[in-house]
N, C-alpha and C positions, 0 to 999 in steps of 0.2 A: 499493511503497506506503510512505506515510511518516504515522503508527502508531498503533495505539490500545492501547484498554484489556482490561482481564482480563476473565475469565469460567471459571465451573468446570462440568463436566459430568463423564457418563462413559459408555462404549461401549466393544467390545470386537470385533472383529472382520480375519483374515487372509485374505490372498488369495495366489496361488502366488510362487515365486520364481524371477527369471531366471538360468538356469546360463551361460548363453553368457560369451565372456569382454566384458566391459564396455568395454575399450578400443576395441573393435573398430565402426569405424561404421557398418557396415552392421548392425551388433544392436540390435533396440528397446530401449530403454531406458525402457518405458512400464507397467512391470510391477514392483514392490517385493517385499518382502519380506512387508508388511503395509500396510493399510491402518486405520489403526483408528476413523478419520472418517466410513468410506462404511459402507453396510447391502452396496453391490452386490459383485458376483464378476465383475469382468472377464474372470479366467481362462476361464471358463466362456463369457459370452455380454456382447460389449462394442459398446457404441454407435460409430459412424464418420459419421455425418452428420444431422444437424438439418433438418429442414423446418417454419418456427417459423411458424403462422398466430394472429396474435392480435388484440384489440380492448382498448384503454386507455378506461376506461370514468370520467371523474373525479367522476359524481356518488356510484357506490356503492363508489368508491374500488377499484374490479378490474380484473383482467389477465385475458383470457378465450379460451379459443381451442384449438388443436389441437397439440400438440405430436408431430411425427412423424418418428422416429428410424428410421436406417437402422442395421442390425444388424449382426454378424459374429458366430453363433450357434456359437462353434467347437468346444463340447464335442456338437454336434446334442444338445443337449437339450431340455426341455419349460419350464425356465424362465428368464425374465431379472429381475433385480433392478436396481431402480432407485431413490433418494434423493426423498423426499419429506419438506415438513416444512410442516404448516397449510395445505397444498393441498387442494380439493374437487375429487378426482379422481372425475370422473362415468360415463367409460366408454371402454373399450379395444378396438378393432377391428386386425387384421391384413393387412398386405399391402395392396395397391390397389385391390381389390377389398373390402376394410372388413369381412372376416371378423370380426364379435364374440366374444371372447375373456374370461374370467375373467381376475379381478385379484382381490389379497388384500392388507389392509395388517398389517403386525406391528402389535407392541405399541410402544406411542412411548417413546422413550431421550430424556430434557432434553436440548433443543439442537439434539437430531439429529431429530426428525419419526420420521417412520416409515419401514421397508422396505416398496416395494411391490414384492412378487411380483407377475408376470402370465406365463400360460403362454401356451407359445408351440410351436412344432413343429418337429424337425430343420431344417426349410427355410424355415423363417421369416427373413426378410431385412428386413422392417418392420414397426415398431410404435407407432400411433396413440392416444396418451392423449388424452382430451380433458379440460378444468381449467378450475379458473378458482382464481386466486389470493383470499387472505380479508388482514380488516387484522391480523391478527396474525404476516403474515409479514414477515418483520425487514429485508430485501433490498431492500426497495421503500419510501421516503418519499414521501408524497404531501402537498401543499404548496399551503395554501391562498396566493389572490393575495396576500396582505398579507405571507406570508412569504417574498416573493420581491426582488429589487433592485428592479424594476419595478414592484412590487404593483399589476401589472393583470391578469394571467393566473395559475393554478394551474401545479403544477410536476410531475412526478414521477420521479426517478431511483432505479439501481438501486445496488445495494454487494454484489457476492457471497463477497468475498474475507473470511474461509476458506470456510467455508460453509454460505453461507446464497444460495447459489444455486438451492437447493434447494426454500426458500421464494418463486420467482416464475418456473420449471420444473421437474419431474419430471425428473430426470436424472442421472447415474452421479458425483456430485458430487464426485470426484478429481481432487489433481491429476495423479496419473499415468494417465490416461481423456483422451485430446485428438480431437476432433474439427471437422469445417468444418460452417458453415451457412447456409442462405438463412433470410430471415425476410419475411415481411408482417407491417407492423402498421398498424393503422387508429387514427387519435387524432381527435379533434376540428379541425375544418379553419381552425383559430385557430393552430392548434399543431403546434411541426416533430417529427416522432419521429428520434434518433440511436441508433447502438448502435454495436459494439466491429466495426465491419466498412466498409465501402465506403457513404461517407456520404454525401446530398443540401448542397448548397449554399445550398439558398434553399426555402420552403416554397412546395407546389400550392397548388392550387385542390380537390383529393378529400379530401384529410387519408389518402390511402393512401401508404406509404412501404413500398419494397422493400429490401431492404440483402442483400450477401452477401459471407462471411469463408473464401475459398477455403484457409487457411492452419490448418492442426489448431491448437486450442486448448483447452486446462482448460475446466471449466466455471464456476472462479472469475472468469474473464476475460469472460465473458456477459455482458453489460450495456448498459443502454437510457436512453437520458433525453428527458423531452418536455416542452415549455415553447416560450416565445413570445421564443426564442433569433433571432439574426443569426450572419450571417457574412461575416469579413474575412479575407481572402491576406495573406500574411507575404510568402509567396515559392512558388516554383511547387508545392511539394508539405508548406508546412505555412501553418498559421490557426488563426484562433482562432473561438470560440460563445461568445456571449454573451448576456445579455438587452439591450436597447437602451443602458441609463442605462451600462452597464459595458464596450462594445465598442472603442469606442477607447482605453481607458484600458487594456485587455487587450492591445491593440495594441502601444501603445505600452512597456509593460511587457517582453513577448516579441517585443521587435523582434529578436534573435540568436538568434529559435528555429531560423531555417535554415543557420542557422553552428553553433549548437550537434551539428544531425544530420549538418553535414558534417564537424566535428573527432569528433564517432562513428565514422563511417566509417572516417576515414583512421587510427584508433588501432585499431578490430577489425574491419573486413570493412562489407560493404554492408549499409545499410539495409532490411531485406526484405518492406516493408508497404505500400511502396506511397508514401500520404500519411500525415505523420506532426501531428492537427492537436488542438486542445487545447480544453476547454469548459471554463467558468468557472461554477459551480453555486451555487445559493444558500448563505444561511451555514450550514443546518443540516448538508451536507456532514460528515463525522465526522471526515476524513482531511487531510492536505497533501494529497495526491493519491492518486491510483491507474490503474493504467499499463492502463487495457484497449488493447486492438491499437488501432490505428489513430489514437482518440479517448483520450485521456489527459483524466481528470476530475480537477480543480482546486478546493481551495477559495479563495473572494474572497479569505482572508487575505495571498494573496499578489500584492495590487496595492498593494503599499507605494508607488509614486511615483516611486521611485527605481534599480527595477532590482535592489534589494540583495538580493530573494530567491529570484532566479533559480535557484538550486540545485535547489528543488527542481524545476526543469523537467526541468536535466540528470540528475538521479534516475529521475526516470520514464520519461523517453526513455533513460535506460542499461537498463531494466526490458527493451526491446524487443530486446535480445544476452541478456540476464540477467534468465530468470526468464518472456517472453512465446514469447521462441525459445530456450530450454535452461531446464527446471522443475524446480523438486524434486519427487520422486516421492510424497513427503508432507509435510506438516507436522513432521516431526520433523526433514525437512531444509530447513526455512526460510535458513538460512544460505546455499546455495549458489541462492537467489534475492536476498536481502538484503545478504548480505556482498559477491558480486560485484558487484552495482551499486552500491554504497556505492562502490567500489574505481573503478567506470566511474565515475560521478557526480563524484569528484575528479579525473580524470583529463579529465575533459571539459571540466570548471571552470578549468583549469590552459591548457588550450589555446586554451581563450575569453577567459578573464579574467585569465589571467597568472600567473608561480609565486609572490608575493606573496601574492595571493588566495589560492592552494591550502595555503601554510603557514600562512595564517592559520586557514582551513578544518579542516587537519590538529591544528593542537594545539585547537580548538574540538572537533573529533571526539574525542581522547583525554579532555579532559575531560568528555563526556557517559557515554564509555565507564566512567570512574573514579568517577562517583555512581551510576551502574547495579551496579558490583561492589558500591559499600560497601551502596545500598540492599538486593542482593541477599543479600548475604557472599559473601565470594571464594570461600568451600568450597560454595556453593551447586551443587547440579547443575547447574541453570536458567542455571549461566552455561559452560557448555561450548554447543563449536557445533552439534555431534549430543545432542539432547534425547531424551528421553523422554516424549512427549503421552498416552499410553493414561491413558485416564483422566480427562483436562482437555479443557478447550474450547482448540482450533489457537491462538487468537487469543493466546492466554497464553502465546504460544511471539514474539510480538512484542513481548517486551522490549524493549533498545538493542543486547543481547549480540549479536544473530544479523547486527545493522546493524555496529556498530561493530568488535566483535571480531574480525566476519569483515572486514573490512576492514583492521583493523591485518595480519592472517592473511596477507593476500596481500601488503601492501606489506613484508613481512619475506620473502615471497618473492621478490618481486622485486628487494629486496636482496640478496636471497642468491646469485641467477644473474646481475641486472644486466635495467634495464631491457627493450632491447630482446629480446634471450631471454626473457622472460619476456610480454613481448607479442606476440609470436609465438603463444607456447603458448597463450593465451588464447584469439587468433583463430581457432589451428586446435580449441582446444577448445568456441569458437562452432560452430565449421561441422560436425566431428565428429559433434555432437550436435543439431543444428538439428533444429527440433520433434521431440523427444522431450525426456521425462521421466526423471530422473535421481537415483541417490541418492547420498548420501554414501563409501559404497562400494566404488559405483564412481566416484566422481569420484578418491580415495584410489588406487585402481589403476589408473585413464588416469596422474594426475601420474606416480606409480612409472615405468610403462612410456615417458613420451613424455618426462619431464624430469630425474626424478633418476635413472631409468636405472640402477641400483643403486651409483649412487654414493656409499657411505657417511659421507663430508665432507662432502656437500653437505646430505644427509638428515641429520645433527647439525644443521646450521645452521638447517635449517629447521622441524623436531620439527613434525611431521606428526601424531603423537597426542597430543600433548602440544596442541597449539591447537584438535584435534576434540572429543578423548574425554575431556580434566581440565578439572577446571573453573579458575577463577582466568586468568590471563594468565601466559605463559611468559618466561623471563627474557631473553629473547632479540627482545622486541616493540623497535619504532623507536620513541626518544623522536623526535619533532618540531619543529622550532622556529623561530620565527616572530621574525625582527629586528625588526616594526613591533610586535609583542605585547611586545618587551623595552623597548620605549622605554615603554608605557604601562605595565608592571613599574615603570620606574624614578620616572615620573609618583606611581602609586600611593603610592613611599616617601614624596614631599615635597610633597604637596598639602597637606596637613594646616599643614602651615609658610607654603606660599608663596600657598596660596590657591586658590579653583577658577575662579575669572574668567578666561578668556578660553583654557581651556581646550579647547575646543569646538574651536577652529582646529586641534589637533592631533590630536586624537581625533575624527575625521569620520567614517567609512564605519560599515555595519551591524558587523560583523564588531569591530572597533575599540570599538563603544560596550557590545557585549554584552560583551566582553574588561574592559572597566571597569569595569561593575558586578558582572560574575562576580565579581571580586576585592576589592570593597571593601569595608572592614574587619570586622567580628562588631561591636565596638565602636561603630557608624556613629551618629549621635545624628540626632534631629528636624531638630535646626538643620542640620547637614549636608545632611540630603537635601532641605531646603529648598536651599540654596545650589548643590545640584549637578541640582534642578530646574529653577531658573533659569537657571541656564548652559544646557542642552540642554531644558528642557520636555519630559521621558522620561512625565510622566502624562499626557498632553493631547497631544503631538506623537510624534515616533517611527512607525516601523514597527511591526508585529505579535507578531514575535520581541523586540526590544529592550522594546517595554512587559511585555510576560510577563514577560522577566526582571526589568525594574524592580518591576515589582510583586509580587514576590517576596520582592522585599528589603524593598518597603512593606507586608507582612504581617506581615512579620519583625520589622518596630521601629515598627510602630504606627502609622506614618505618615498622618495620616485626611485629611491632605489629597485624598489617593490614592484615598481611599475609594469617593468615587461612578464615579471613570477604571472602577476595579477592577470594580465593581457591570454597567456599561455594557460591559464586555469578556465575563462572563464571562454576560449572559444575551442576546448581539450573536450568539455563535458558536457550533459545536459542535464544534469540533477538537477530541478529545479527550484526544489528548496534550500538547495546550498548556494544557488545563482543571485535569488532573487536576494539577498540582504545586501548581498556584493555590488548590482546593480541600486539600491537604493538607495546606500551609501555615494555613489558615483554622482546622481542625479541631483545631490542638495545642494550644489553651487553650479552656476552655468560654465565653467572648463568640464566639471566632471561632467555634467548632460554632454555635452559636445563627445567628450571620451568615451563615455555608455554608449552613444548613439553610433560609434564607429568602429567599437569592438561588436556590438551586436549587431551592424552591415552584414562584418566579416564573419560570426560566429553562426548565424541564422542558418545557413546553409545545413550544418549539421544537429541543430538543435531539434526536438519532437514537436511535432503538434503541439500538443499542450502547455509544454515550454515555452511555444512562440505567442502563446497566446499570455500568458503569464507576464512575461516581461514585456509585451507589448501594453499592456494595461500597466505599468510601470513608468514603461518608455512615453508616455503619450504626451 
C-alpha cells in the first residue's frame, strides 16, 4: 500500500509464541509473539474459512448478512473471540444446524471496537454471526452519484488495511490469522459487486454475485467494491475496472501491466493468484493504492496521460510475493511488507522501464527517505524498522521509514553478496514462507541460517541490527546515483544566468521535473516561478506528483497565481499522503491556517475517514 496518515489509540493485548525454529518451512509462521491490535486469541480458537452472505443496501447506507466462519477450536474450549468495531451484531447460531449460542461484547478500546466473546463447545467447527454494518464504520465509503467519475450511479468500496476490517465483518482482525473464503453478495442490479478473490467480468441480470479466494489471507486484505464499473483485458490474465468516462484511458495508461507480472515472475518465482487485474476508484480513495489479491484498488490520480506513474502498479503488484503471499505477523513488523516491495517495485521498474529509470527512482527514494528522518529525528524510534505500536493506532507505523528504509536495507544487501545470490534468497524466501505470516525474528534467523551462514565479514557488511533495531540509517547505506539527475544538478547551477526558456526540452520525463523543482533554490522569487511556469505550465498542466510538488514550493513563496490550481487539487482528492505536505505547508503562518482551515470546511465533505482524521490532527 502506498500511504497515509497518523492516528493515536491504545490497547493492550498477547497471544502465545512460536518455539519451532523459524527457518524451517514446514513451521507456521502464523502465530507472533503479540498481537496488540486484535481483542482475539488464536492460540486458543482460530478462524480457517469464511462463508460471507451479504446484501449492499445503498439507501440506508448498510452491509447486511450472515457471516459464517469455519473454526479450528484447538484449546476444546468454550470460547472464541472475535474483532468487532460499530458493528450491530444481532445474533449467533452454531454448526449447520444453527444451534443459538450466547455472545458478549467488552468494553470498547478508541479505534479498536469491541471484543466479542461468543461461546462455543469443544467441537464447535462453525460459527454464524449475523450483522449488519452502521455508518460510523471507517472501512466502507459510500458515494453518492455526483461523487463519482461518472456521476450517474452511487459507489461503495471497502479499505481494511490495518484495521478497520473489523468495522464491515466480525472477524479475527490480524495479520498473523489467514484464511480462504466464498462470499455472496446481493447489490442493486445497476451495479457490479468485486472483491479481493475470483472476480465477474461483466455485470447479470440478478444483481447476485458469487466470488471465491481459495488462497489464505489476513483479513486486512478483505475487500469489496460496487459501482457501475466496466471491464477491459490488458492481456490473458490482467485488466482493468472502471467506470465508463475512465476505461480506456486506464487502458491505455496500464498497457505493461502484463509485462510488468511477467518481469515479476522471472525475478522471484510464479505469480500465484491466478488473475492479476486492477480497479480505478473514485477520488475519495485515501491511498495510491492497495494490493488486495487479485483486484489491486487504484486511486484516479494515477492516469497522468503519460504513463509516468506507473510505479505505483509495480508496487502493488510486488505486494502479491511481499506482503499478500509472505505477511507480517503484526504491525510492528510493517517493514517486512513495505520494505520488500519497495525493494520488488524497483526491481520491476528497472526491467520494464530501464536502469535509467530505476536510478532516477533510486535517488528519488533516498530523498523521500532523508525528510522523513529530519521530519522524524534520526534518534527517533519511529524510525527503526521493528517499531513498537502498543499503544498507537497500526497506521502510524506507515511513515516513509518502513518503505524506504526497508528498501535501502535490502539493496545494501544485495551489495553485500551481489545481485544474483541475493535473488536467489529472496525467491526461496518467497516460496519458504508462502502464505504464512511472519515476523521480524524470524525473518533475522531464516537470513542467519540460509545467507550469512555465520559468516562474520559478510554480517559486518551488512549490520543486520543496526538497520532493524537503531534508529537513524547505518553508515554503510548505498548512495545512489542517477547521470540524467547530475545534468539537471548542473542545469540548477546556471539557470539563473542563462535563463529558463527552452528548458523543457531537456528536463522532460515525471521523474526529471520532480528532480527540478525538489532542488530549486530557498531564495526562488515571484518572478522566477512565473518564468519557470511558463516554460513547463507545472500549475495548470503536469501530472499529479509533479503539481504536488510544485505547489509546495507555491506555498512556500506566496505564489497566488497557484492559488486556485492548489484550492482545485486539494478539495478534487483524498490521497492522503499527497494532502497532508500541502496542508502543512499552508498552516506555518496564520493567512495560510485561516486558508487550510477553509479549503478543508469545503473539501471534508468528500474526503475518507481516515483522511479526516489525518488532517484534522494537522489542522488542530
Amino acid at each position: 500500500m502506498k500511504k497515509i496518515g497518523l492516528l493515536v489509540f491504545s490497547i493492550a493485548f498477547a497471544i502465545s509464541c512460536q518455539k519451532k525454529d523459524p527457518s524451517d518451512k514446514t513451521t507456521p509462521q502464523n502465530q507472533t509473539t503479540k498481537d496488540s491490535h486484535s481483542f482475539s486469541n488464536p492460540a486458543e480458537a482460530v478462524v480457517k474459512h469464511l462463508d460471507l452472505d451479504i446484501k449492499v443496501d445503498f439507501d440506508s447506507q448498510t452491509i447486511s448478512g450472515i457471516a459464517s466462519w469455519t473454526i479450528d477450536n484447538t484449546s476444546k474450549g468454550y470460547q472464541i473471540i472475535f474483532d468487532e468495531n460499530t458493528l450491530n451484531i444481532t445474533k449467533v447460531t452454531l454448526g449447520d444446524d444453527e444451534k443459538e449460542t450466547q455472545f458478549k461484547l467488552g468494553d470498547s478500546v478508541e479505534f479498536h471496537g469491541k471484543p466479542l466473546r461468543i461461546t462455543i463447545e469443544p467441537n464447535t467447527t462453525k460459527v454464524n454471526i449475523y450483522y449488519n454494518t452502521t455508518k460510523d464504520g471507517v472501512a466502507l465509503q459510500w458515494l453518492k452519484p455526483e461523487q463519482t467519475a461518472d456521476k450517474k450511479k452511487p459507489f461503495v468500496f471497502s479499505q481494511g488495511q490495518s484495521i478497520w476490517s473489523r468495522t464491515w465483518i466480525p472477524c479475527q482482525d490480524s495479520p498473523s490469522v489467514r484464511f480462504t473464503y466464498n462470499a455472496k453478495v446481493t447489490v442493486p442490479k445497476d451495479l457490479m459487486a468485486l472483491m479481493s478473490a475470483v472476480n465477474p467480468q461483466q455485470k447479470n441480470d440478478t444483481g447476485v454475485y458469487t466470488f471465491k479466494q481459495d488462497k489464505p489471507i489476513p483479513s486486512y486484505l478483505m475487500a469489496i467494491a460496487v459501482g457501475n464499473v466496466e471491464f477491459k483485458s490488458i492481456d490473458n490474465r490482467t485488466g482493468v475496472y472502471a467506470e465508463h468516462s475512465q476505461i480506456d484511458k486506464a487502458v491505455w495508461e496500464f498497457a505493461k501491466l502484463g509485462e510488468m507480472v511477467n518481469a515479476a515472475e522471472k525475478l522471484f518465482g510464479p505469480y500465484r493468484w491466478g488473475r492479476y487485474d486492477v480497479i480505478v476508484l473514485p477520488p475519495s480513495f485515501p491511498f495510491g493504492g492497495m494490493e488486495n489479491p487479485n483486484l489491486t484498488f487504484l486511486t484516479p490520480t494515477v492516469l497522468a496521460g503519460d504513463r509516468s506513474l506507473t510505479s505505483l502498479l509495480a508496487h502493488e503488484l510486488g505486494h502479491s510475493w511481499s506482503g499478500n503471499l509472505v505477511t507480517n505477523a503484526s504491525w510492528d513488523e510493517t517493514w517486512l511488507n513495505e520494505g520488500f516491495t519497495t525493494y520488488v517495485e524497483h526491481r520491476i521498474g528497472e526491467e520494464v522501464f530501464g536502469e535509467n529509470e530505476a536510478k532516477m527512482q533510486d535517488v528519488l527514494s533516498r530523498k523521500v527517505l532523508q525528510n522523513n528522518l529530519e521530519e522524524l529525528g534520526k534518534d527517533s524510534p519511529d524510525t527503526r524498522l521493528k517499531i513498537d505500536l502498543s499503544g498507537k493506532n497500526p497506521d502510524e507505523g506507515l511513515s516513509d521509514i518502513p518503505y524506504e528504509k526497508g528498501y535501502a536495507f535490502l539493496q545494501t544487501i544485495e551489495a553485500a553478496v551481489g545481485r544474483k545470490q541475493f535473488d536467489t534468497f529472496l525467491t526461496n524466501y518467497f516460496n519458504d514462507h508462502a502464505f504464512q505470516s511472519i515476523n521480524t525474528e524470524a525473518f533475522v534467523a531464516y537470513i542467519n541460517k540460509k545467507l550469512i551462514k555465520s559468516d562474520k565479514g559478510l554480517a559486518n557488511k551488512i549490520k543486520l541490527d543496526e538497520w532493524i533495531y537503531k534508529p537513524g540509517i547505518p553508515s554503510n547505506i548505498i548512495t545512489p546515483v542517477s547521470e540524467d539527475f547530475i545534468a539537471i544538478d548542473a542545469i540548477q547551477k546556471t539557470w539563473r544566468k542563462t535563463g529558463i526558456k527552452g528548458l523543457r526540452q531537456k528536463i522532460k520525463s515525471t521523474n526529471e521535473k520532480q528532480h527540478f523543482i525538489d532542488y530549486l533554490p530557498n531564495d526562488l522569487t515571484v518572478k522566477e516561478m512565473t518564468e519557470i511556469d511558463k516554460e513547463w505550465n507545472f500549475t495548470n498542466g503536469g501530472n499529479f506528483v509533479v503539481k504536488r510538488q510544485w505547489f509546495i514550493i507555491a506555498i512556500q513563496h506566496q505564489y497566488k497565481v497557484a492559488y486556485p490550481a492548489i484550492e482545485n487539487f486539494l478539495t478534487s482528492y483524498s490521497r492522503t499522503y499527497s494532502l497532508t505536505p500541502l496542508y502543512k505547508e499552508m498552516i506555518k503562518n496564520p493567512e495560510g491556517k485561516v486558508w487550510a482551515k477553509q479549503i478543508y470546511a469545503k473539501a471534508k465533505p468528500g474526503y475518507h475517514t481516515t483522511t479526516v482524521e489525518a488532517l484534522e490532527k494537522i489542522l488542530k
